[in-house]
Backbone as JSON, one array per atom type, in Angstrom:
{
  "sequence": "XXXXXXXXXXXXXXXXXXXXXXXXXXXXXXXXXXXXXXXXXXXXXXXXXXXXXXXXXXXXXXXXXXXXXXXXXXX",
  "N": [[18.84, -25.05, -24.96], [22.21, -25.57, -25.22], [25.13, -24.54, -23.05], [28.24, -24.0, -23.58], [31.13, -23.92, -22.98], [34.7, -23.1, -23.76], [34.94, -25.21, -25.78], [33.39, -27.22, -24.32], [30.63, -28.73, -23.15], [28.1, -27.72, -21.41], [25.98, -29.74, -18.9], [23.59, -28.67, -17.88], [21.57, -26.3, -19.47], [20.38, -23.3, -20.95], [16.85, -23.1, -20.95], [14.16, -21.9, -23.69], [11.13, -21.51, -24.39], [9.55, -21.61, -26.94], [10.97, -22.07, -30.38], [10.94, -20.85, -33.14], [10.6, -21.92, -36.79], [13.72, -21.79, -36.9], [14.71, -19.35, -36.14], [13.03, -17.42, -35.03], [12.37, -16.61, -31.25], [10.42, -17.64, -29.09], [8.77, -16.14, -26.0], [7.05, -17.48, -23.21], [5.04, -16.07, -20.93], [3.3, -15.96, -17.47], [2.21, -13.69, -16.25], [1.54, -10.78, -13.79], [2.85, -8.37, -14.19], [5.43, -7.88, -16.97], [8.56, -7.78, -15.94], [12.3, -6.42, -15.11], [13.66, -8.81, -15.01], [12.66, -10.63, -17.2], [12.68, -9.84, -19.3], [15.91, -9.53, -19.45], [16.52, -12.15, -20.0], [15.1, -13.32, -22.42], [16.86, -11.79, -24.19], [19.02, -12.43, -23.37], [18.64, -15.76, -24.89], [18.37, -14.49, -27.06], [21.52, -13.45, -27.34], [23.14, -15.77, -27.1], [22.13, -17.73, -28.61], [22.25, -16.46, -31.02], [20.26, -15.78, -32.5], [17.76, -13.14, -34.06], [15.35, -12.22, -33.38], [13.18, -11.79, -31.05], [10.15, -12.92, -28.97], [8.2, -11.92, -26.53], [5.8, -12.72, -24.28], [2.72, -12.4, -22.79], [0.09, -13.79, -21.02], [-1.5, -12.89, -19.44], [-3.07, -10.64, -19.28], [-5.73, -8.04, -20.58], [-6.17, -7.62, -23.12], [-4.44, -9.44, -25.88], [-2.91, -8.25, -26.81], [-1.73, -6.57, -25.83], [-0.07, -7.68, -24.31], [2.17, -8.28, -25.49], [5.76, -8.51, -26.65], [8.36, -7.26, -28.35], [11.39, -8.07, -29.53], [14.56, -7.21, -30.98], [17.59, -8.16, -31.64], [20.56, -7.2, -32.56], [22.81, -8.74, -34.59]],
  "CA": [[20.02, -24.44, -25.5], [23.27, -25.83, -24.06], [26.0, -24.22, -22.48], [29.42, -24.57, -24.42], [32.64, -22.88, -22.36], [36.01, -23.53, -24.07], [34.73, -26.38, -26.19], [32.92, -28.02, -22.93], [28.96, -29.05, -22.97], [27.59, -28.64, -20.21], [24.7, -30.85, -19.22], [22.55, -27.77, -17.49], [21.63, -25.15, -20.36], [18.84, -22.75, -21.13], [15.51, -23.58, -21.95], [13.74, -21.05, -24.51], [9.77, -21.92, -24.32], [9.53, -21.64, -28.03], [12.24, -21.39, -31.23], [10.01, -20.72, -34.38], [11.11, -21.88, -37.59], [15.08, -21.94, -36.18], [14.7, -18.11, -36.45], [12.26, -16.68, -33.56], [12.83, -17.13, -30.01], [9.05, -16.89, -28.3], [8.88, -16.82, -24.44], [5.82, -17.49, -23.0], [4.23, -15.89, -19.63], [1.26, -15.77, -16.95], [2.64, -12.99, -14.82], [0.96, -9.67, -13.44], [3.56, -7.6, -14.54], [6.51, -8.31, -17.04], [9.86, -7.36, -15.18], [13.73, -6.48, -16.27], [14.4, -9.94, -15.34], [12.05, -11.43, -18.34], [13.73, -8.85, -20.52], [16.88, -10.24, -19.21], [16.02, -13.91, -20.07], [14.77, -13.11, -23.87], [17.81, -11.26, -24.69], [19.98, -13.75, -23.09], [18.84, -16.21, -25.22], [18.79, -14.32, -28.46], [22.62, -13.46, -28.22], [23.6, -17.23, -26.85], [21.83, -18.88, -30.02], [22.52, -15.91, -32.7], [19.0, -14.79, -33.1], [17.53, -11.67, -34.4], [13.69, -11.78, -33.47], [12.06, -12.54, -30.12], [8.97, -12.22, -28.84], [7.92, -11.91, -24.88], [4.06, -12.94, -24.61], [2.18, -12.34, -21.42], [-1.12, -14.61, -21.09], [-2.1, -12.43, -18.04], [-3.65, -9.03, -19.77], [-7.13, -8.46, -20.6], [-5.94, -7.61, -24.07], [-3.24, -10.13, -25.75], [-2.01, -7.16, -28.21], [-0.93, -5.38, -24.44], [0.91, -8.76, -23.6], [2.97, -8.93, -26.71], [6.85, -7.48, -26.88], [9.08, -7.56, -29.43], [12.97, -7.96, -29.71], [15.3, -7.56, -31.93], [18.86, -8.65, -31.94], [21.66, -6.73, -33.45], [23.99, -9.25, -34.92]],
  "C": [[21.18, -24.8, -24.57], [24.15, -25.2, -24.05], [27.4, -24.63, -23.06], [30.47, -23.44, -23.96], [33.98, -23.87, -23.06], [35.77, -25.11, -24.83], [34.29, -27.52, -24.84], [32.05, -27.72, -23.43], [28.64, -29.26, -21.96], [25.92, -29.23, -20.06], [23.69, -29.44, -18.73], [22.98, -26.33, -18.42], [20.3, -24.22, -19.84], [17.75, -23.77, -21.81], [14.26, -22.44, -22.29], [11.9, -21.98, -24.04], [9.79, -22.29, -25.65], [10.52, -21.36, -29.2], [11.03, -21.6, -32.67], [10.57, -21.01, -35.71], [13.06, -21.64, -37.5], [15.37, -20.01, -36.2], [13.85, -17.05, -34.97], [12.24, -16.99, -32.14], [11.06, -16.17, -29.47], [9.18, -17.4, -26.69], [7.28, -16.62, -23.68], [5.48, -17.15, -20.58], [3.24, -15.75, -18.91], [1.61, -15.14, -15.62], [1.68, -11.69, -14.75], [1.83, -8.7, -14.05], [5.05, -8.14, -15.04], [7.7, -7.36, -16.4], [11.15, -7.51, -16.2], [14.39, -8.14, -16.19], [14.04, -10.67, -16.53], [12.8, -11.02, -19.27], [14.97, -9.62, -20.81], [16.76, -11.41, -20.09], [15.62, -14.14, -21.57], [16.13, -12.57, -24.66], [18.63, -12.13, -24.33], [20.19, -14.82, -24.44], [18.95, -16.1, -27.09], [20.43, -14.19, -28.8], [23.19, -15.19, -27.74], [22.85, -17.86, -28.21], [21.74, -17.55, -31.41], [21.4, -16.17, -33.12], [18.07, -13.89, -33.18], [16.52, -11.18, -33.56], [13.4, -12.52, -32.12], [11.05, -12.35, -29.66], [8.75, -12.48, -27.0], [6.5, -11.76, -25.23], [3.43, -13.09, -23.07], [1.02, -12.78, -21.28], [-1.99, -13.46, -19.93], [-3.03, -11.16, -18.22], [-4.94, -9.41, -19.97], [-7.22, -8.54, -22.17], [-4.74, -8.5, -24.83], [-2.54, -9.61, -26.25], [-1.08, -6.09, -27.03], [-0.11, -6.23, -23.65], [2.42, -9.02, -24.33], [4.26, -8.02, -26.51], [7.62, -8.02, -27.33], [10.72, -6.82, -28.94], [13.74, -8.11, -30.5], [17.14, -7.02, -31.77], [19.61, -7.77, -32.74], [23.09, -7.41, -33.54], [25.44, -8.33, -35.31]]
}
């Protein structure tokens, strides 16, 4: 996702893990504990690309249904 100030591109943007169908923003992790910075970092890139739905996915649980967190955007 690139960076656009005052009609400028810059060359260093975000990079989303996953964009689903141009609609879902999935971020993928293999941490011990998700933190407010991940939070941070999902929401970031839902309002920078104007979308609704993201998902935060944690590989690290014993369960993957206790890894999973959902976001949603208020355009």
């Amino acid at each position: 996702m690139p960076i656009i100030y005052k009609e400028v591109k810059l060359d260093h943007g975000y990079r989303m893990d996953l964009l689903v169908e141009d609609k879902v923003v999935v971020e993928i992790k293999t941490v011990d504990a998700i933190i407010d910075v991940h939070e941070a970092q999902i929401l970031t890139y839902l309002k920078l690309g104007d979308y609704k739905l993201g998902l935060l996915i944690n590989f690290n649980v014993q369960l993957l249904k206790k890894g999973i967190k959902r976001f949603v955007h208020n355009l």
